[in-house]
Every structure is written in C-alpha cells, then in structure tokens.
C-alpha positions as CSV (number, residue, x, y, z in Angstrom):
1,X,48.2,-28.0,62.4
2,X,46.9,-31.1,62.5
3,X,47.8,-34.4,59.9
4,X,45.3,-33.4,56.8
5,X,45.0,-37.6,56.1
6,X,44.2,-38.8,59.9
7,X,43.2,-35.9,61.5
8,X,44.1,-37.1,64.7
9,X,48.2,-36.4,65.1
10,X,50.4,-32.6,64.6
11,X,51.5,-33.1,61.3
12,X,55.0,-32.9,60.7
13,X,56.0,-33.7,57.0
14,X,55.3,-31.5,53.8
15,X,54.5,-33.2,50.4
16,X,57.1,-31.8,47.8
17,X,54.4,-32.2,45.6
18,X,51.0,-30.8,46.2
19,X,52.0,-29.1,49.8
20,X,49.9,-32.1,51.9
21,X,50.8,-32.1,55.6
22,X,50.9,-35.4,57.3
23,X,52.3,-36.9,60.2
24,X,53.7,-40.3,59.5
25,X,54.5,-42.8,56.3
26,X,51.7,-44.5,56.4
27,X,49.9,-41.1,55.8
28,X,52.3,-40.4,53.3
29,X,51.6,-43.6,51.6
30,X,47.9,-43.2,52.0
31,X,48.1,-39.5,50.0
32,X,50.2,-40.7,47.4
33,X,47.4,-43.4,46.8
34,X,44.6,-41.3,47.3
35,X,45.3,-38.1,45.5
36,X,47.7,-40.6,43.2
37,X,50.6,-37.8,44.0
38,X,54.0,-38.9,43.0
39,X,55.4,-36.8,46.0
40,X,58.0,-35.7,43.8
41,X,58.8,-31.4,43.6
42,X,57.6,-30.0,40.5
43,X,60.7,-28.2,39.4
44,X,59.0,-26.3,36.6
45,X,56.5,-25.3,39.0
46,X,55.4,-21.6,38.4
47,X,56.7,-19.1,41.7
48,X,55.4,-15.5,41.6
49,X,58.4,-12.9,41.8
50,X,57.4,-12.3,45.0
51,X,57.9,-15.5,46.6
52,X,61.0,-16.0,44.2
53,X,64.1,-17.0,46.7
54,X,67.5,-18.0,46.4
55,X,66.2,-21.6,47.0
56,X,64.7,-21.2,43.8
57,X,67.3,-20.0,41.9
58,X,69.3,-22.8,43.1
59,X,66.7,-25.3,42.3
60,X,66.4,-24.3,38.5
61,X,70.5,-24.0,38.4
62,X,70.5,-27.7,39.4
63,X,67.7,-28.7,37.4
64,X,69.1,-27.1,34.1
65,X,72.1,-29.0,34.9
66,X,70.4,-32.1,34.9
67,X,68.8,-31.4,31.8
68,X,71.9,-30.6,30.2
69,X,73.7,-34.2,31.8
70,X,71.0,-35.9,30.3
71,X,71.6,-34.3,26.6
72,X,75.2,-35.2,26.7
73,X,74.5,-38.4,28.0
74,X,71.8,-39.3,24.8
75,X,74.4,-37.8,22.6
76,X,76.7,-40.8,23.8
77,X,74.4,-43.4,23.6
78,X,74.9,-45.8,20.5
79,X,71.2,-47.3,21.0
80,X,69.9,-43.7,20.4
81,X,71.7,-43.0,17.3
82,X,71.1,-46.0,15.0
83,X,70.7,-45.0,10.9
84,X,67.2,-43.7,10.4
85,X,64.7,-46.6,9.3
86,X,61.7,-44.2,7.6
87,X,63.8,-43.6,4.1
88,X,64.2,-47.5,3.5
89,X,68.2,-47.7,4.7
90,X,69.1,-50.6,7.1
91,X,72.6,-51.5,8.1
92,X,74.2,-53.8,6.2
93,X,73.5,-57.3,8.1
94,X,69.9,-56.2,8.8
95,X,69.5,-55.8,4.7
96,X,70.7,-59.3,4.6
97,X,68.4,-60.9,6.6
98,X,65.6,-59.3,5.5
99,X,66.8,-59.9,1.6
100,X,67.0,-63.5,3.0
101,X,63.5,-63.8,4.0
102,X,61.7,-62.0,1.8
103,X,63.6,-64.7,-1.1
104,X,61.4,-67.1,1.0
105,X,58.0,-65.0,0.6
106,X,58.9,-63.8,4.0
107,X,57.8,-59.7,4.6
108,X,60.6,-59.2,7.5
109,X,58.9,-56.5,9.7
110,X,62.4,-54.7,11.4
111,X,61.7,-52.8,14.9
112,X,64.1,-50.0,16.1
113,X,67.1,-51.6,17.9
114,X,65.5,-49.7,20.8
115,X,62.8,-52.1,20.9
116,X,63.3,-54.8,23.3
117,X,61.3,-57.3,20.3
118,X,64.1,-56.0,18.4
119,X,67.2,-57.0,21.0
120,X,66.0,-60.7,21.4
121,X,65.6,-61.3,18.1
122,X,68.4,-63.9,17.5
123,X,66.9,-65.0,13.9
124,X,69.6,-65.7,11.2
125,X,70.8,-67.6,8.0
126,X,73.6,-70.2,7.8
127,X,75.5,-70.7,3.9
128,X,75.6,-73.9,3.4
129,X,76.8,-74.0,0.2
130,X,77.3,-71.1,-2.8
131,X,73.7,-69.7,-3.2
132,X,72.4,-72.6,-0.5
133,X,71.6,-71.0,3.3
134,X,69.3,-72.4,5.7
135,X,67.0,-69.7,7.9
136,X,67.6,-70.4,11.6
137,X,64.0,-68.4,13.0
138,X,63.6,-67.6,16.8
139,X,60.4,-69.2,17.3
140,X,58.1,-67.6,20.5
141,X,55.6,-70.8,21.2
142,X,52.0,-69.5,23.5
143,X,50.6,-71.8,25.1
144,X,47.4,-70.4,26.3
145,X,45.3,-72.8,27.8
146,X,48.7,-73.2,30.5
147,X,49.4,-70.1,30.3
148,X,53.1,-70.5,29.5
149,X,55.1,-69.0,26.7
150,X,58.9,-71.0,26.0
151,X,60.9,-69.8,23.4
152,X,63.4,-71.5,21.1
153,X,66.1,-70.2,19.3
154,X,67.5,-71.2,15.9
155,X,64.4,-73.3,14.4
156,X,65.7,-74.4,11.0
157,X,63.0,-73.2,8.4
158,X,63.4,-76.9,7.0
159,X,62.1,-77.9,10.2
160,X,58.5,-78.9,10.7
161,X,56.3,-77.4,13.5
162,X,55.2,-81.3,14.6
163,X,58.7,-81.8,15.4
164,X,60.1,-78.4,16.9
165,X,57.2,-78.8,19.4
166,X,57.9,-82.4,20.1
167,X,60.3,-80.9,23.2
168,X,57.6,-79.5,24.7
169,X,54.0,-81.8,24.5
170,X,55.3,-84.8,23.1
171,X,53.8,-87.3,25.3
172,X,56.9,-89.5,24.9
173,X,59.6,-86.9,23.6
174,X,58.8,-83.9,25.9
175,X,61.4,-82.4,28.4
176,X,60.3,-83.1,31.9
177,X,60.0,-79.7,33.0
178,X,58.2,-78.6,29.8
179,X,56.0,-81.7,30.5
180,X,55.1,-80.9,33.5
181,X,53.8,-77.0,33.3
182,X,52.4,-78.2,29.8
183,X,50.8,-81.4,31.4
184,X,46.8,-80.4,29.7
185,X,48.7,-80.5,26.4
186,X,50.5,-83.1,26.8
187,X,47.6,-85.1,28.4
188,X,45.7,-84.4,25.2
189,X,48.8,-85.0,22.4
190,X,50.1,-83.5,19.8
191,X,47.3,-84.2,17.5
192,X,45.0,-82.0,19.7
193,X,46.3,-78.6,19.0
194,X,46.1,-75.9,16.6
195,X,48.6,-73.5,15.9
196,X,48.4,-69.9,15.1
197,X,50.2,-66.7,14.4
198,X,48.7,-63.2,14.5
199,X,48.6,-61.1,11.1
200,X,50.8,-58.3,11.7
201,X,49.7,-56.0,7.7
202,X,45.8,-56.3,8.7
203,X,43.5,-53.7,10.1
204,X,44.7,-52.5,14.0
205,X,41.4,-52.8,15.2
206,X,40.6,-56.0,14.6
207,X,42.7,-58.9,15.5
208,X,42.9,-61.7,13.4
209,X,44.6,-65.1,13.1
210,X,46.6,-67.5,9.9
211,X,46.3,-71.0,10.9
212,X,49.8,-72.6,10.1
213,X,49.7,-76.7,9.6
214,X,51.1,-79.0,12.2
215,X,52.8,-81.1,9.4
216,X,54.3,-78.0,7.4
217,X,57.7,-76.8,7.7
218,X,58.5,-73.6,9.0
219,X,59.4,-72.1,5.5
220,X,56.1,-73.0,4.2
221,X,54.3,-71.6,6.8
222,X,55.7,-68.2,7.1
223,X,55.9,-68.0,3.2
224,X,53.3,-64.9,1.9
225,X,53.2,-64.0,5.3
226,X,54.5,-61.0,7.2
227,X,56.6,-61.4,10.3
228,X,57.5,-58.4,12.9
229,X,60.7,-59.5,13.6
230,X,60.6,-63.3,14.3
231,X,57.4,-65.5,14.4
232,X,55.6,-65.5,17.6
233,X,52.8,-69.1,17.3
234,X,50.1,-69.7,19.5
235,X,49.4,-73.5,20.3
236,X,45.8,-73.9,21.4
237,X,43.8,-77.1,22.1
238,X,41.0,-77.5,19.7
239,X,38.4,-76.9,22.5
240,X,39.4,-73.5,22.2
241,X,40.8,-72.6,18.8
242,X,37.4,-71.0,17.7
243,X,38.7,-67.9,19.6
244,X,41.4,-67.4,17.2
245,X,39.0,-68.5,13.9
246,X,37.8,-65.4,11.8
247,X,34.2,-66.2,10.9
248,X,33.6,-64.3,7.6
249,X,31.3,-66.2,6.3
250,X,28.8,-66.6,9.4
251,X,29.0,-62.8,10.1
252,X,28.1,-62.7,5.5
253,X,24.9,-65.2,6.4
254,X,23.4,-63.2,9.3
255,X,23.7,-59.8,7.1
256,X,22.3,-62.3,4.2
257,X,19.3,-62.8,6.6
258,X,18.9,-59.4,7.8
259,X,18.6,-58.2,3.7
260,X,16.5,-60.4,2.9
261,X,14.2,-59.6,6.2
262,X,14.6,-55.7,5.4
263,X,13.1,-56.5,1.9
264,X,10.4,-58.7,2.4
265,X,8.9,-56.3,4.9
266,X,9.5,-53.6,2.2
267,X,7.4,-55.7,-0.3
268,X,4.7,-56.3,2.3
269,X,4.4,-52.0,2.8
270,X,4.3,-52.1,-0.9
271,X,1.5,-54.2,-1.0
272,X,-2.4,-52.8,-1.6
C-alpha cells in the first residue's frame, strides 16, 4: 500500500494514533501537521472483544500502572498539598504579609504557591523598629514602546517611582545595558512617561488602568489599590498613554448626543 501523504513511495510506518500509513518522517511530520495528530496511542481507545489481544491486556496493565505512579507521586508532592486558600486560612508568614499590606491600604491578592506569579514573588517587610517595618515590593516595570519588561526586587515602599526608575531611563543615571535596549525612553527622559498599573477587582471584560504619579512613593501609590501578588507598572511615553486612559466621560457625551438626537426626532413625529 502505498504512502497515504505522498502517494508516490510503499508506505512503511503506522501512526499510533489515527492508523495513517506513511513512508518517511517528513511524511510523518506532514500528518501530524495536517490532521494536527499528536501521533501518540490512545490507550483508552475502545477495542471490540473480538479484536481484544494479549497486547491489549498488556497495554492497559502498564497504563493502569502509570496512572497509579502518577497518584503516589502527587501524594508526595509538597506544591500539591498546600493549606486550602477558599475558607480564608493562609500559612502563618503569608498572613503576615498580607496583614502588612493591607495596614498600608494595600488589598494583597495571594495566588496558589502553584502559580509561577506566586513563586517569584520575593515581596516582604523589614522591622525597623517596635511597631516600625518598611515594605520591600518586587516591582515588574513594562516598557512597551521597547518592548522590554526588567524587574526589581525589594523597592522600599518609601521609595519614589522617579527614583526606582532612575536605573533604567535616567539619561544620566541609567545602567548602560538598560540604556541601551531602553534608548526611545531614555532619548525622551524621565519627564516623558506615564506610568500605569492594571486594576486587578474591576470587571474581566474590560481592562482598565490607575495612573500612579511619577513623584509619589510607592506606599502612596499602591494605597486603596488592589495588588495580585506584587505590583506589575507599565511605563509608557506620553505619545501613547491614551491606550491605557479610560474615557468615561467622552463615551457619557456621545450617549448625551445620541438622547438628545432620539428625542428631538420624537418631538418632530409629535408634531401636527
């Protein structure tokens, strides 16, 4: 039988899969694409009785086995089997932090430690003094228009966002390497950009945007704001911040217009 993808060659390979014939792996590849076939055996395939063979049996003995090796082996995993989140409980340090922040205004949104947001968060307090500590935040910075995202860890809250991005578009102050793959910004200075951070409590269907201040510390910033796991803030030149502006008010006018169109041609109909 010939190669059911060329045509042209005796096939000689099966697809574990869907039962393709082919002759070569380029036709293998090819199917795979194609019919977008994973070429892997269906073990829970369905065989008639008739065709049942000792193959078979073997097949599901194995695969039951590896089914079982995989149970044991999420019973052992400590990732898998961290306190349940849902009733309000958190481990001990995790209460703390999140305590800590929300004595700030803060609303500390806490991922599953599954979640790979969740393992890079290095975000913490420092005691300074009896009822003093200082946040430390692990700050993500975006940088759009270069499309280039650096992150910093440990960003005192005290700190303000002017000077935690002077290492990276400073015209004067920047690292070299930061300066050079964020050359637009620094090009433009530090008095061209606008920073941003998603709002993580609003509607999921529409994105929108708080504007933080340049000149602000970090503490005032995130205050009465909520935070999924540790502040993520987009820099954007002013040429285009209006993609990250909510325009309430423009949106208000045009339905304004529309009303007031609706009912004038309503009083014309009514009109003798």
């Amino acid at each position: 039988m010939s190669c059911e993808v060329c045509q042209e060659v005796q096939s000689k390979y099966k697809c574990p899969r869907c039962g393709l014939k082919s002759c070569s792996l380029h036709c293998v590849k090819r199917h795979k694409v194609s019919k977008k076939c994973s070429g892997i055996r269906d073990k829970t395939a369905y065989v008639p009785i008739k065709q049942f063979k000792e193959s078979h049996l073997l097949s599901d003995y194995r695969f039951l086995e590896d089914v079982d090796r995989k149970a044991y082996g999420a019973k052992r995993d400590p990732n898998l089997h961290v306190p349940a989140r849902t009733n309000g409980w958190l481990p001990k340090q995790l209460h703390q932090l999140r305590k800590t922040a929300r004595q700030r205004g803060v609303n500390l949104m806490l991922l599953p430690a599954t979640f790979s947001r969740h393992k890079a968060n290095t975000s913490g307090f420092k005691q300074i003094s009896k009822g003093r500590s200082v946040f430390h935040w692990r700050v993500e910075w975006q940088f759009p228009q270069c499309d280039v995202t650096y992150v910093n860890d440990g960003v005192p809250e005290t700190s303000t966002l002017r000077i935690a991005l002077e290492e990276y578009i400073d015209p004067t102050k920047a690292n070299p390497v930061y300066k050079q793959r964020l050359k637009h910004y620094c090009a433009e200075g530090m008095d061209a950009v606008r920073l941003f951070m998603k709002i993580e409590d609003c509607d999921r269907e529409k994105i929108r945007y708080n504007e933080l201040k340049l000149d602000q510390t970090l503490a005032g910033n995130l205050a009465r704001k909520c935070v999924l796991e540790f502040p993520t803030v987009i820099v954007a030149l002013k040429d285009s911040a209006e993609d990250y502006l909510d325009k309430p008010e423009q949106t208000s006018t045009k339905k304004t217009e529309t009303d007031a169109s609706d009912n004038s041609s309503t009083l014309e109909g009514s009109k003798p």
